[in-house]
Residue frames as a rotation matrix with the C-alpha (Angstrom) as fourth column:
UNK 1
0.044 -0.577 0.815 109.62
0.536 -0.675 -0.507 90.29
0.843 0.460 0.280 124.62
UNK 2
0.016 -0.113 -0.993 110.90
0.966 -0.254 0.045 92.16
-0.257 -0.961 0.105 127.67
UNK 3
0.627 0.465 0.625 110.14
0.556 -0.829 0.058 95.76
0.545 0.311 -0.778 127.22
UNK 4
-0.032 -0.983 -0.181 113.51
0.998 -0.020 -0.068 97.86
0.063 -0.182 0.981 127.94
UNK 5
-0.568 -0.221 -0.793 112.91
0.333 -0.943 0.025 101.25
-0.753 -0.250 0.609 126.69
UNK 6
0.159 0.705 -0.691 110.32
-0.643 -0.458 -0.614 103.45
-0.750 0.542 0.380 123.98
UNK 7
-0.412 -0.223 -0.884 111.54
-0.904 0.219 0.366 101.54
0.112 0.950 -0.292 120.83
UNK 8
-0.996 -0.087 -0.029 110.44
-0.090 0.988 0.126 98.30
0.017 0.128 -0.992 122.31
UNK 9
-0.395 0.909 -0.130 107.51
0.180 -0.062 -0.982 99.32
-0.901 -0.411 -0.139 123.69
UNK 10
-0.053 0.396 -0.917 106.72
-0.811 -0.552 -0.192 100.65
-0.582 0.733 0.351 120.13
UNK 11
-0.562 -0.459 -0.688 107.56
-0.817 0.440 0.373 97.65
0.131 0.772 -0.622 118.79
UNK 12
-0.900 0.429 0.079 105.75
0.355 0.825 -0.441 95.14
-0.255 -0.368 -0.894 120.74
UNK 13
0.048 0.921 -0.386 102.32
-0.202 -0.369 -0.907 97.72
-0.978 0.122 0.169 119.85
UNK 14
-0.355 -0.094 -0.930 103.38
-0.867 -0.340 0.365 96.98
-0.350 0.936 0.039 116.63
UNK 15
-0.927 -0.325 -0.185 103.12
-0.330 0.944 -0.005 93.57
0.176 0.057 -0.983 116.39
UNK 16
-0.553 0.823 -0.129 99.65
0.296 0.049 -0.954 93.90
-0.779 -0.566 -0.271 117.76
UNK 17
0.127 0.616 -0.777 98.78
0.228 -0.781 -0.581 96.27
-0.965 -0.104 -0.240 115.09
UNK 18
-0.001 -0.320 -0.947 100.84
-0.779 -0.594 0.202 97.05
-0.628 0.738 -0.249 112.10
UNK 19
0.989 -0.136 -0.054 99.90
0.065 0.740 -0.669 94.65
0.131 0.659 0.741 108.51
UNK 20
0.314 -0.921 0.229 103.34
0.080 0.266 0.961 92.65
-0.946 -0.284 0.157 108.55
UNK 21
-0.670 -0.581 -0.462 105.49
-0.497 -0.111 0.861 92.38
-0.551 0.807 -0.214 105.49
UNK 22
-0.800 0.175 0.574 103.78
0.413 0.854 0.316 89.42
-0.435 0.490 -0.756 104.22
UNK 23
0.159 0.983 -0.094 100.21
0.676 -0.178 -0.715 90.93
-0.720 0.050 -0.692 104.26
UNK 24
0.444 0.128 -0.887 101.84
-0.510 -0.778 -0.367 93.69
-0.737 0.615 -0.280 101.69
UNK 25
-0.732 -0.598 -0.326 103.79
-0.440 0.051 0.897 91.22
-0.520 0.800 -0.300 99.27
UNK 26
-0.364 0.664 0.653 100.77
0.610 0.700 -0.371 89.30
-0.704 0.263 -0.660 99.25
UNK 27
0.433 0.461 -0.775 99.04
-0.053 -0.845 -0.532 92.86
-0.900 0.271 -0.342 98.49
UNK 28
0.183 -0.135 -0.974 101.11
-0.783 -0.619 -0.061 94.21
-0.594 0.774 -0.219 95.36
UNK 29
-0.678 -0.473 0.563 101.86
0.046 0.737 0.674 90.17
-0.734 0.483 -0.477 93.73
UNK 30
-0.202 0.536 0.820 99.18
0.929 0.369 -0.013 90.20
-0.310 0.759 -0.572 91.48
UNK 31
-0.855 -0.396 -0.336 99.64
0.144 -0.803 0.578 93.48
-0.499 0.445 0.744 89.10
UNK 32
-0.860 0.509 -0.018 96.44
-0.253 -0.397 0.882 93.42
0.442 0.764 0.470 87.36
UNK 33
-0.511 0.609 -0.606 94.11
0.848 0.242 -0.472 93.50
-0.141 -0.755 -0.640 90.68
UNK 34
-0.012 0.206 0.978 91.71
0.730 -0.667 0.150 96.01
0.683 0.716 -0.142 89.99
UNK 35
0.250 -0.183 -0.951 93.15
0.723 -0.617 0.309 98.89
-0.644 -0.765 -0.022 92.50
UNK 36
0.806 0.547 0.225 92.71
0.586 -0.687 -0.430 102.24
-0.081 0.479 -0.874 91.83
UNK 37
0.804 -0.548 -0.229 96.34
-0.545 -0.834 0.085 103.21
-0.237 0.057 -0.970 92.20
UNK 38
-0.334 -0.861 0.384 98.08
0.139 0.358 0.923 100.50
-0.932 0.362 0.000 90.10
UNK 39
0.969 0.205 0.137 98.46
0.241 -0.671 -0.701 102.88
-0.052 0.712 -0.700 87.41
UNK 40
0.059 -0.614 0.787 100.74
0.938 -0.236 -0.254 104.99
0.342 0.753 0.562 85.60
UNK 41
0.395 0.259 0.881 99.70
0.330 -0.935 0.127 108.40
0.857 0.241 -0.455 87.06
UNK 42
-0.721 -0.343 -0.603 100.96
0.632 0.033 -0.774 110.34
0.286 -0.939 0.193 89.58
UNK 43
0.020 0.681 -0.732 98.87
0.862 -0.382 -0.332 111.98
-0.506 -0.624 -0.595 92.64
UNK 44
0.254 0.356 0.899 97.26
0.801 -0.599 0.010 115.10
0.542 0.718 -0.438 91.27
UNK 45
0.939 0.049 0.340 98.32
-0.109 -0.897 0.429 117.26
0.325 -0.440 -0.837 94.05
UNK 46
0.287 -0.956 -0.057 101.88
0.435 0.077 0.897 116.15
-0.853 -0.282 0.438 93.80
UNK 47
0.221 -0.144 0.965 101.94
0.950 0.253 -0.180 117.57
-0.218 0.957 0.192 90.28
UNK 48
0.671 0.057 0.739 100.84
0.132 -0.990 -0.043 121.18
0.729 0.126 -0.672 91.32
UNK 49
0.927 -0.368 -0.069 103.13
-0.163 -0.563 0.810 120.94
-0.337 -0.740 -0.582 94.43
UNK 50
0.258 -0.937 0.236 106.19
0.852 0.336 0.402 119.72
-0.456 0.097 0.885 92.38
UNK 51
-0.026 -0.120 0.992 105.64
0.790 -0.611 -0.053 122.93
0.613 0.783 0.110 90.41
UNK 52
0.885 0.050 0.462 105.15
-0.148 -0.912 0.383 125.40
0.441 -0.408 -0.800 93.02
UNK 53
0.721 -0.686 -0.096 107.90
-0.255 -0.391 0.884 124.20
-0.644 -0.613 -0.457 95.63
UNK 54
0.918 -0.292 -0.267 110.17
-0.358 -0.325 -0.875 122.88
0.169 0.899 -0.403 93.26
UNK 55
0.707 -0.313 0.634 112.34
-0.250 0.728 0.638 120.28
-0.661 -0.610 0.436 95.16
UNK 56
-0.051 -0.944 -0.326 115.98
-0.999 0.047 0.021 118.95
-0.004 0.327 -0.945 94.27
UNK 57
-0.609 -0.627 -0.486 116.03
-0.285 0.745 -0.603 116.13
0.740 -0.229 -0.632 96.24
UNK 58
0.146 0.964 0.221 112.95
-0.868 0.018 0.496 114.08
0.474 -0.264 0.840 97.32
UNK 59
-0.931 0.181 0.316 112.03
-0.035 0.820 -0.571 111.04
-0.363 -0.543 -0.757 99.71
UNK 60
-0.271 0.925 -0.267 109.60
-0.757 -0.033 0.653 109.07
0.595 0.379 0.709 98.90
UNK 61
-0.747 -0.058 0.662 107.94
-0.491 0.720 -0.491 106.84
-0.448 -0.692 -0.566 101.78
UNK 62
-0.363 0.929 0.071 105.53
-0.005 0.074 -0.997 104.20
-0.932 -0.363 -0.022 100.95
UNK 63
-0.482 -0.129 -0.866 106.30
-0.758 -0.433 0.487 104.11
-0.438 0.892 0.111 96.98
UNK 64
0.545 0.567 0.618 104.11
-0.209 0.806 -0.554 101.12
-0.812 0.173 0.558 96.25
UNK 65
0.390 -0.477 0.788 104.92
0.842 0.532 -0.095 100.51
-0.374 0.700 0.609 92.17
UNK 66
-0.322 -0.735 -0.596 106.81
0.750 -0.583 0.314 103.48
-0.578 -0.346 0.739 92.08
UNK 67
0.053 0.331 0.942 104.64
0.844 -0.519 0.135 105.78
0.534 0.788 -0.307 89.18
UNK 68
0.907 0.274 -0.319 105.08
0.399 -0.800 0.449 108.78
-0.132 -0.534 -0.835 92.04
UNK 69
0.389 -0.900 -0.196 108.76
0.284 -0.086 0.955 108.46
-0.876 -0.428 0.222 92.20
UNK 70
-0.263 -0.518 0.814 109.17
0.905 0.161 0.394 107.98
-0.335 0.840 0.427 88.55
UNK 71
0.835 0.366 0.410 107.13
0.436 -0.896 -0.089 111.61
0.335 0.253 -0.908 87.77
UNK 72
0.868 -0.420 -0.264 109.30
-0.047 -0.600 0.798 113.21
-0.494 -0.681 -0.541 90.57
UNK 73
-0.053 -0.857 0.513 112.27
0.488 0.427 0.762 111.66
-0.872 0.290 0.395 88.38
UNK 74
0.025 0.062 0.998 111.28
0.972 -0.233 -0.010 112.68
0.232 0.971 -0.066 85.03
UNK 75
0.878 0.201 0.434 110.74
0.201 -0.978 0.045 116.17
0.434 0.048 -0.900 86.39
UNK 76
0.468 -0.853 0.229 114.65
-0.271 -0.386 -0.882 116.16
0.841 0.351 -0.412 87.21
UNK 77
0.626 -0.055 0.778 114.34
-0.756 -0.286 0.589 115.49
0.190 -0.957 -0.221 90.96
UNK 78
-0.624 -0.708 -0.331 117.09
-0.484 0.683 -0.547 112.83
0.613 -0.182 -0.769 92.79
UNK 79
0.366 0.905 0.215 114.67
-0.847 0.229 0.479 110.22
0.385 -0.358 0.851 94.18
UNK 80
-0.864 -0.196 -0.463 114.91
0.032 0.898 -0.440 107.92
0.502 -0.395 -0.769 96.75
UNK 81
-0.117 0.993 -0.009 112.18
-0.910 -0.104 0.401 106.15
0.398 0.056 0.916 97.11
UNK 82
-0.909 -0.326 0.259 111.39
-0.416 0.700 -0.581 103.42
0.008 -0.636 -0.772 100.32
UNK 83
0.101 0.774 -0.625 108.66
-0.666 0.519 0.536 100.59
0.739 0.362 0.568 100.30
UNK 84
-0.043 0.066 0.997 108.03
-0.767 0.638 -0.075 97.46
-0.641 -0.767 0.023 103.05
UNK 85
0.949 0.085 0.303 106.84
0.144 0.738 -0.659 94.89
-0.280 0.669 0.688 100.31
UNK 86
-0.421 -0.842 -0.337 109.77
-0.464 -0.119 0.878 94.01
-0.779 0.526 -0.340 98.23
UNK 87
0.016 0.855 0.519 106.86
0.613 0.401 -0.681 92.93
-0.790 0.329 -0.518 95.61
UNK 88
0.787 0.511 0.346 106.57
0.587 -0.446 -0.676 96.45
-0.191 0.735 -0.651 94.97
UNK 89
0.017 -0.908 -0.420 110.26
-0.200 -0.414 0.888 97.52
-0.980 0.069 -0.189 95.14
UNK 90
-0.525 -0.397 0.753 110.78
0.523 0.548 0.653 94.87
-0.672 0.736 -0.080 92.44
UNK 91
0.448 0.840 0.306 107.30
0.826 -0.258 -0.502 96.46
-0.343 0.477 -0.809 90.50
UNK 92
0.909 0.158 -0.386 108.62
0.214 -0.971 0.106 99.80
-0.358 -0.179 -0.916 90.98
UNK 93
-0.167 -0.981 -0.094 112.05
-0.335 -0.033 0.942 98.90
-0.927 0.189 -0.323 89.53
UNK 94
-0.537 -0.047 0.842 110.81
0.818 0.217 0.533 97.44
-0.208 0.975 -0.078 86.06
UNK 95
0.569 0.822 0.015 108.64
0.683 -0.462 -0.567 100.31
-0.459 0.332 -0.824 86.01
UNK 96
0.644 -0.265 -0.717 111.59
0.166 -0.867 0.469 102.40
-0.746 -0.421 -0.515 86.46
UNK 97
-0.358 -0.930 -0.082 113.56
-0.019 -0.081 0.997 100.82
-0.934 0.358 0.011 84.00
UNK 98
-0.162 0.137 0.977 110.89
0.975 0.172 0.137 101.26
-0.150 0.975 -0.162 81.23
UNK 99
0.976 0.157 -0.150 110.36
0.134 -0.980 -0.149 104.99
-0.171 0.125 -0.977 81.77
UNK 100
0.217 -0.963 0.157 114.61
0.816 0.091 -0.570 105.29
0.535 0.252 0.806 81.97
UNK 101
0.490 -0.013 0.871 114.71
-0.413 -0.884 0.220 106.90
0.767 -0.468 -0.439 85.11
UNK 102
-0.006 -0.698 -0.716 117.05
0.197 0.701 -0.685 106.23
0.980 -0.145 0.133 87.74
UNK 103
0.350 0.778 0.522 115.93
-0.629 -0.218 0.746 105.55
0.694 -0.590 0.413 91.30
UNK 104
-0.728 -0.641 0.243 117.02
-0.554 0.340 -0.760 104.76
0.405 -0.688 -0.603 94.34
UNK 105
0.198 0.978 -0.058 114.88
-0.583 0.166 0.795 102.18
0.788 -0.124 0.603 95.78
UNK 106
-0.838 -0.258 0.482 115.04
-0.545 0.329 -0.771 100.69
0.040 -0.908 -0.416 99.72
UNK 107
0.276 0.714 -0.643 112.76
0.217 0.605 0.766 97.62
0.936 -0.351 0.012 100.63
UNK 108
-0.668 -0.634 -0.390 112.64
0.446 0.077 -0.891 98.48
0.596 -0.769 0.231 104.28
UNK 109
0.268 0.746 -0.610 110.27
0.963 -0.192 0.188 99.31
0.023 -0.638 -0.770 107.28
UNK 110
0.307 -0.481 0.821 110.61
0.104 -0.841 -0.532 103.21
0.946 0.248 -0.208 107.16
UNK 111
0.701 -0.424 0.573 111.11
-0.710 -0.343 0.615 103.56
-0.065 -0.838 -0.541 111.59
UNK 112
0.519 -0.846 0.119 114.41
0.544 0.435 0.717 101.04
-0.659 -0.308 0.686 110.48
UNK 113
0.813 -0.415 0.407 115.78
0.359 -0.193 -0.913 103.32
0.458 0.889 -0.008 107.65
UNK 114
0.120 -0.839 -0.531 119.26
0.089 -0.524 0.847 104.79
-0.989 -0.149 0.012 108.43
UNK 115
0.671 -0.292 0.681 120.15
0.646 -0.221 -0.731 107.07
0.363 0.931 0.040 105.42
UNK 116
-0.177 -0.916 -0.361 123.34
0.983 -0.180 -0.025 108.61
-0.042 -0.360 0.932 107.40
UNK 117
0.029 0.387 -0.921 120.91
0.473 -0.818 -0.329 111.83
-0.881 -0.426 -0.207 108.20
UNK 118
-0.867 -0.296 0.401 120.46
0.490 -0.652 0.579 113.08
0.090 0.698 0.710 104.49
UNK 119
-0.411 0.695 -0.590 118.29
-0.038 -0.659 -0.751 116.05
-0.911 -0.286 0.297 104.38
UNK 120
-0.479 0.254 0.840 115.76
0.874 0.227 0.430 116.09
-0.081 0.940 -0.331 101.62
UNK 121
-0.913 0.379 0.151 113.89
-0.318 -0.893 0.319 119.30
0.256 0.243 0.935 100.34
UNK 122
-0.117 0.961 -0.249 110.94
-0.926 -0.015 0.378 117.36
0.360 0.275 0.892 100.24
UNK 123
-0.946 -0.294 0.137 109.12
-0.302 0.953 -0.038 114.10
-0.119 -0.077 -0.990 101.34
UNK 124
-0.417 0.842 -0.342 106.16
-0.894 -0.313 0.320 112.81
0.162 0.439 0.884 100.08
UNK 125
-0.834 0.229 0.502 103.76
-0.223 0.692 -0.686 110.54
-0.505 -0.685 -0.526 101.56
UNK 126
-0.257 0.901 -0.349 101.14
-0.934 -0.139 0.329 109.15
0.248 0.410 0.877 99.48
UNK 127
0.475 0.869 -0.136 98.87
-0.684 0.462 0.564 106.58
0.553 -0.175 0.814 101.79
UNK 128
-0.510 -0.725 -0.463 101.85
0.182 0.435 -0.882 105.47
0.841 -0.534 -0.090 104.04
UNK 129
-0.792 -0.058 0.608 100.36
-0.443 -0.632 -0.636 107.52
0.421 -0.773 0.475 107.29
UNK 130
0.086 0.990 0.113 96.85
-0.819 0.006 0.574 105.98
0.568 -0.142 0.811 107.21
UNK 131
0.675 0.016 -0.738 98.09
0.064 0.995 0.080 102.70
0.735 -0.101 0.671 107.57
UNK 132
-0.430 -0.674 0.601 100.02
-0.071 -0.638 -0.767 103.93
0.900 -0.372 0.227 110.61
UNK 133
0.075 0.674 -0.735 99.15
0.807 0.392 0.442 102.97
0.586 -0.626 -0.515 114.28
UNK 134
0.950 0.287 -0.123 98.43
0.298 -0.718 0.629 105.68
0.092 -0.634 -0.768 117.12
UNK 135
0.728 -0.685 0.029 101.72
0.129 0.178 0.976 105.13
-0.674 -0.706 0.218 118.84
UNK 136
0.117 -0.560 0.820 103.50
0.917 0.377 0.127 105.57
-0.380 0.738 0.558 115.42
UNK 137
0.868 0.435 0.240 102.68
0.476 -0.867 -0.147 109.63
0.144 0.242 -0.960 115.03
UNK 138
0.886 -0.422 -0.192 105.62
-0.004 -0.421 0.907 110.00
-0.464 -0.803 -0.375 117.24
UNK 139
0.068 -0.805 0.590 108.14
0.559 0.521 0.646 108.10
-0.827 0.286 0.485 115.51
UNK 140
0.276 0.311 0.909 106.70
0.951 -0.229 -0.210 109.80
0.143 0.922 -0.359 112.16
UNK 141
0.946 -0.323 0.032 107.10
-0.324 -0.945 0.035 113.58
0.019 -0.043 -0.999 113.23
UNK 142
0.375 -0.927 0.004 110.47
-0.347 -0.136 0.928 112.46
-0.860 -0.349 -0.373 114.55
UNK 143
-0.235 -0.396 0.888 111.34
0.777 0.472 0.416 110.93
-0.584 0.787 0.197 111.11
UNK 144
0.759 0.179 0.626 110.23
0.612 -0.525 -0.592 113.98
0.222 0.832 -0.508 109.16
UNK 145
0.921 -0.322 -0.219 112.39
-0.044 -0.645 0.763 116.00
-0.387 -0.693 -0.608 111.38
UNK 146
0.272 -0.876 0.398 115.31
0.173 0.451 0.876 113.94
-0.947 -0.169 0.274 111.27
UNK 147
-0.085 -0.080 0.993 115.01
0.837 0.535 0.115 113.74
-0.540 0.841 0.021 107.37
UNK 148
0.560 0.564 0.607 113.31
0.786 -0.594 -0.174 116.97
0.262 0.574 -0.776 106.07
UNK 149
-0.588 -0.724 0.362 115.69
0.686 -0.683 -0.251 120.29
0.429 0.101 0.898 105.72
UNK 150
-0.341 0.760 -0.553 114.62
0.723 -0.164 -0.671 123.10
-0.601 -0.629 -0.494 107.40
UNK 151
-0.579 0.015 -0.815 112.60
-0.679 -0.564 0.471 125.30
-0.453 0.826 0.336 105.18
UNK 152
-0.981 -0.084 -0.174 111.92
-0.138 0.935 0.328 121.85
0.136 0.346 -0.929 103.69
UNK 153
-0.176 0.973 -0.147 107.93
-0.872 -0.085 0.482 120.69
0.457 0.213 0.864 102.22
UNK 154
-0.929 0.189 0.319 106.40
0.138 0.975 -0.175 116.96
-0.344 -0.119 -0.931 103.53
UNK 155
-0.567 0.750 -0.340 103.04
-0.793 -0.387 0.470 116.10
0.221 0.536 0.814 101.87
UNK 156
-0.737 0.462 0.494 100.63
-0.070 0.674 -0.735 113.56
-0.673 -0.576 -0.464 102.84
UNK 157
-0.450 0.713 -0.538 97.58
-0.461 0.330 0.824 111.34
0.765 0.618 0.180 100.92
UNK 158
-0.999 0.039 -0.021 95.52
0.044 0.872 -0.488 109.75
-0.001 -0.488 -0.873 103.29
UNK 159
-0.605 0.725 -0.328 92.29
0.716 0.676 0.173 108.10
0.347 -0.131 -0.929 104.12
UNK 160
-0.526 0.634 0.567 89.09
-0.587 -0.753 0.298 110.79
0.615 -0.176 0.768 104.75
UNK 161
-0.882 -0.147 0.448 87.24
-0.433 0.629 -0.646 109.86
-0.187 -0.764 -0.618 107.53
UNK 162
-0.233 0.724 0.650 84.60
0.120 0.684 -0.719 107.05
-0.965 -0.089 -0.246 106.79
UNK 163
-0.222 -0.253 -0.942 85.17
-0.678 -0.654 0.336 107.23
-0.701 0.713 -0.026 103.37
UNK 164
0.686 0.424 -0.591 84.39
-0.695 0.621 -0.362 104.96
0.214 0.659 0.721 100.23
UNK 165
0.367 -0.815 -0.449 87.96
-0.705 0.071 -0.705 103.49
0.606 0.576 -0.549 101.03
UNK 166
-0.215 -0.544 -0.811 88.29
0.715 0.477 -0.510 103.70
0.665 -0.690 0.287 104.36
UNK 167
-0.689 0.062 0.722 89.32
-0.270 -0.947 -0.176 105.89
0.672 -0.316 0.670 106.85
UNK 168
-0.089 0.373 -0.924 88.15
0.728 0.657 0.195 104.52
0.680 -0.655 -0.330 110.14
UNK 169
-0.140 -0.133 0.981 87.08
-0.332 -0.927 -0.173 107.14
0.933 -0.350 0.085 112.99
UNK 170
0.581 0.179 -0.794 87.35
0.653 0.480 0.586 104.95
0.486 -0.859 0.162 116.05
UNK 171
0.921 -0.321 0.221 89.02
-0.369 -0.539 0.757 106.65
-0.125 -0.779 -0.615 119.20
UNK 172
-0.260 -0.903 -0.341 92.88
-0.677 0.422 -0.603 105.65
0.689 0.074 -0.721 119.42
UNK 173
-0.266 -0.046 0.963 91.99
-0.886 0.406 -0.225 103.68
-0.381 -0.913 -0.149 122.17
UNK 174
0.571 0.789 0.229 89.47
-0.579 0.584 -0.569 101.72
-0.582 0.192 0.790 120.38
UNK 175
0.469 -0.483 -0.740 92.24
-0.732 0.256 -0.631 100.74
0.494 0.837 -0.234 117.75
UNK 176
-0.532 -0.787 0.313 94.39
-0.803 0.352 -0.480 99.03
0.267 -0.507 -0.820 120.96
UNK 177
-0.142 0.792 0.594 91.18
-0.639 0.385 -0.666 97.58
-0.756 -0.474 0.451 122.35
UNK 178
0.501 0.843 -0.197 90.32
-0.659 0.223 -0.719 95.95
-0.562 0.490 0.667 118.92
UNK 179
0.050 -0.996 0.073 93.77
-0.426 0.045 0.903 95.24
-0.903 -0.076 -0.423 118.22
UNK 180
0.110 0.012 0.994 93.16
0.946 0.306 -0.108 96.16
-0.306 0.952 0.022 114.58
UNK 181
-0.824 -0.110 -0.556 93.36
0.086 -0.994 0.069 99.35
-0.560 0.009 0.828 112.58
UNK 182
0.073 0.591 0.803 90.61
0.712 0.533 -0.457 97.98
-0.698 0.605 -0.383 110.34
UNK 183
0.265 -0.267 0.927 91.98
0.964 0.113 -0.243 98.73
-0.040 0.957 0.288 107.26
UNK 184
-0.425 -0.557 0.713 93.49
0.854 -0.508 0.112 101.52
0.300 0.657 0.692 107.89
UNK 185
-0.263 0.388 -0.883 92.71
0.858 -0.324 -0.398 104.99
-0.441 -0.863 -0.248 109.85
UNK 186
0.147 0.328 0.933 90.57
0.847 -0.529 0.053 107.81
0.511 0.783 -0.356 108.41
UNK 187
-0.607 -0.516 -0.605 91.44
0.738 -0.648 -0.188 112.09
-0.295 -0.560 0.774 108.92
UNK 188
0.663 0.642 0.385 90.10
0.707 -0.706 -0.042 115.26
0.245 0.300 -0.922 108.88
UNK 189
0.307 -0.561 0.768 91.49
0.313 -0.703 -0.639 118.36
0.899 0.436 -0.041 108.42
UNK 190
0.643 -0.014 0.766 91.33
-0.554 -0.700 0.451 119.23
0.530 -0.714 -0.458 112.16
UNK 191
0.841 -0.408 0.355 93.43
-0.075 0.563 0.823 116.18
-0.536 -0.719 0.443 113.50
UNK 192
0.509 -0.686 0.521 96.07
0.734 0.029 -0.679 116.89
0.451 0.727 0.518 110.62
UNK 193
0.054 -0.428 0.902 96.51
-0.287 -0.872 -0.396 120.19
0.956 -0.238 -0.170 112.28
UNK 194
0.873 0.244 0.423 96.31
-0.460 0.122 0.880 118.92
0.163 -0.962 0.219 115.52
UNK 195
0.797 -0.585 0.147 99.03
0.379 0.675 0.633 116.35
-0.470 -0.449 0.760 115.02
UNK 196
-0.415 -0.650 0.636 101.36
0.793 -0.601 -0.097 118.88
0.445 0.465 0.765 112.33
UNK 197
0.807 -0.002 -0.591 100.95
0.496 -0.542 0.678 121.36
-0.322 -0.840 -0.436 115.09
UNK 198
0.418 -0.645 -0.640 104.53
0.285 -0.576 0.766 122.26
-0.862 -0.503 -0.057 115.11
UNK 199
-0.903 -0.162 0.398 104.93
0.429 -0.280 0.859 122.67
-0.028 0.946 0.322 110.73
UNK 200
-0.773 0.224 -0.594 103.62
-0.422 -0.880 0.217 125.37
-0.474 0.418 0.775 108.70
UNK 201
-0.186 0.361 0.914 100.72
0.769 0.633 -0.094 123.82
-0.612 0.685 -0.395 107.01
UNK 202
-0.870 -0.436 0.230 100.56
0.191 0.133 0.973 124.83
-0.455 0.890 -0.032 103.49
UNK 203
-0.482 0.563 -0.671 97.54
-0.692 0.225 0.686 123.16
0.537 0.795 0.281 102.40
UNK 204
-0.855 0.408 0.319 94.92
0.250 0.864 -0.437 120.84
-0.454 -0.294 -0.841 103.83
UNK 205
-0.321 0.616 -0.720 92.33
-0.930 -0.349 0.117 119.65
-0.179 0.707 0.684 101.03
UNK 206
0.670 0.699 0.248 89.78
-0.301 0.562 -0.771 117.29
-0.678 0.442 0.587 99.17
UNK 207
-0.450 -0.855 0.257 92.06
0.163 0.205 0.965 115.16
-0.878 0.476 0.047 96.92
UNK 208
-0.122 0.965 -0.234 90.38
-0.711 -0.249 -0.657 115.79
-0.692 0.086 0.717 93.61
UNK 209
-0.577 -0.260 0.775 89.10
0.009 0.946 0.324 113.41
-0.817 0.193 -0.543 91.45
UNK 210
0.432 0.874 0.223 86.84
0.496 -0.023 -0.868 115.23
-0.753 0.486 -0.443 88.71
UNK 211
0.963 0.257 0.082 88.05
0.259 -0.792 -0.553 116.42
-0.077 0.553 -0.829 86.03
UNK 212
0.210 -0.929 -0.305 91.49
-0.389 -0.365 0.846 115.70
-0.897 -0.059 -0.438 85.57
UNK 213
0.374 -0.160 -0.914 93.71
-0.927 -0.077 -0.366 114.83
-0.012 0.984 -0.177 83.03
UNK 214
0.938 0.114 -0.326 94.37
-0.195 0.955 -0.225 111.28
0.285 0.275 0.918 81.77
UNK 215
-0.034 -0.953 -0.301 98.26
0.258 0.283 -0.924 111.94
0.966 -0.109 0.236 83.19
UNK 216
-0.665 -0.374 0.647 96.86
-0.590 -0.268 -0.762 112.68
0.458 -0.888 -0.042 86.63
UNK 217
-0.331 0.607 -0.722 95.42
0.511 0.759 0.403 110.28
0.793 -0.236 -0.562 89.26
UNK 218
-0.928 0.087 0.361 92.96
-0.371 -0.282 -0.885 111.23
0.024 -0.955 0.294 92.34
UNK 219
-0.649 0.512 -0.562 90.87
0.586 0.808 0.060 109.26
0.485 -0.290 -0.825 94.29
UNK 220
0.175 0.546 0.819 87.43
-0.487 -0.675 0.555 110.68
0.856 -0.496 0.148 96.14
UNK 221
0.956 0.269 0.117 86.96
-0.160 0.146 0.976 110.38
0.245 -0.952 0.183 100.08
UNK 222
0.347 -0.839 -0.419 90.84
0.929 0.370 0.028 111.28
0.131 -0.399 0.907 100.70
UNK 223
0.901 -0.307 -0.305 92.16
-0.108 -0.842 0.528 114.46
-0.420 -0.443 -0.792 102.49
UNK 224
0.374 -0.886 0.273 95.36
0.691 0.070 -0.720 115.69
0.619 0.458 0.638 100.89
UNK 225
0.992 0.039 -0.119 97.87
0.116 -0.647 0.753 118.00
-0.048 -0.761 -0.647 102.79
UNK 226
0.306 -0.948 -0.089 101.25
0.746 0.297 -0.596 119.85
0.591 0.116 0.798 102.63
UNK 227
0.935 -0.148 -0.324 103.47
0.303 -0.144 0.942 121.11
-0.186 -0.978 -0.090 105.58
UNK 228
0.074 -0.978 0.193 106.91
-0.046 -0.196 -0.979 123.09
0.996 0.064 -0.059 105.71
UNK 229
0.265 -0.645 -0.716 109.44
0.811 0.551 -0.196 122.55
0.521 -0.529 0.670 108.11
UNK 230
0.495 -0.031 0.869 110.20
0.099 -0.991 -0.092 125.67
0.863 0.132 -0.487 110.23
């Protein structure tokens, strides 16, 4: 690959780094693996933020079998909702059609999406970011930008560092050097703010996981977090 200008260069680090397609259809083909978020619920701290900000018109990156999107649906919102596997597109489409909600759904790498610049109120990220290489932050801010209204919420799930899950705390370097993310990079509230610098943050928390109700899901050793556009 001859390295031309930033997009390749991003690309070729990818290739180095980023689980390919395969490594996720492989991931979501077998439906009764015992993973803690192939369920029915949605994220507990998308429930209280669907009620406070109150969104029209949501993105949804990273919808595995779609049980986020479909809430966000039932509660009235237009969803489009984007996945890499097409495993869990397909998952996330019989779910959809047994709740009777109607969802857009995109199999598609999210730094190739072209949605002819629609602006969403809202985008929600739930364990897309972790799995994210160094070099990929960039592309990501510029993709909330591009996507998110101003005014507009974004929300993040991700890995806590060194957690039960994950959530690696190696240096970025180390990640090039090892030319792995092993499984998947872990945060902390200060490098959330560090890299959403230039958005309002909201909210940076403990996802919780005690004490909810049987129609919400949260997981320990995962930092939640939500950000307006400004």
């Amino acid at each position: 690959m001859l390295v031309k200008n930033n997009e390749d260069l991003y690309e070729l680090l990818d290739s180095l780094l980023r689980e390919p397609k395969e490594f996720w259809d492989t991931f979501y083909q077998d439906k009764e693996r015992n993973i803690p978020f192939f369920c029915d619920q949605p994220d507990e701290h998308l429930v209280k933020y669907i009620e406070m900000i109150k969104p029209r018109n949501v993105l949804e990156i990273g919808c595995g079998n779609g049980r986020n999107a479909i809430y966000l649906a039932q509660k009235g919102c237009t969803v489009t909702a984007v996945d890499i596997s097409q495993e869990a597109i397909d998952w996330a489409k019989e779910q959809a059609d047994e709740h009777h909600v109607t969802i857009q759904f995109i199999c598609e790498n999210l730094f190739n999406l072209d949605l002819e610049s629609q602006q969403f109120d809202y985008i929600y990220d739930s364990g897309c970011f972790h799995h994210l290489a160094p070099h990929r932050r960039v592309s990501y801010i510029q993709f909330i930008n591009k996507y998110l209204k101003n005014n507009g919420y974004f929300s993040i799930s991700a890995f806590r560092e060194n957690g039960k899950y994950g959530g690696s705390a190696l240096s970025d370097k180390q990640y090039y050097i090892d030319l792995s993310l092993h499984g998947g990079l872990g945060y902390s509230k200060e490098k959330l703010q560090i890299i959403f610098s230039d958005f309002q943050e909201i909210e940076i928390r403990d996802m919780q996981h005690d004490n909810l109700s049987k129609s919400e899901f949260g997981l320990e050793d995962f930092i939640v977090c939500l950000f307006r556009k400004i």
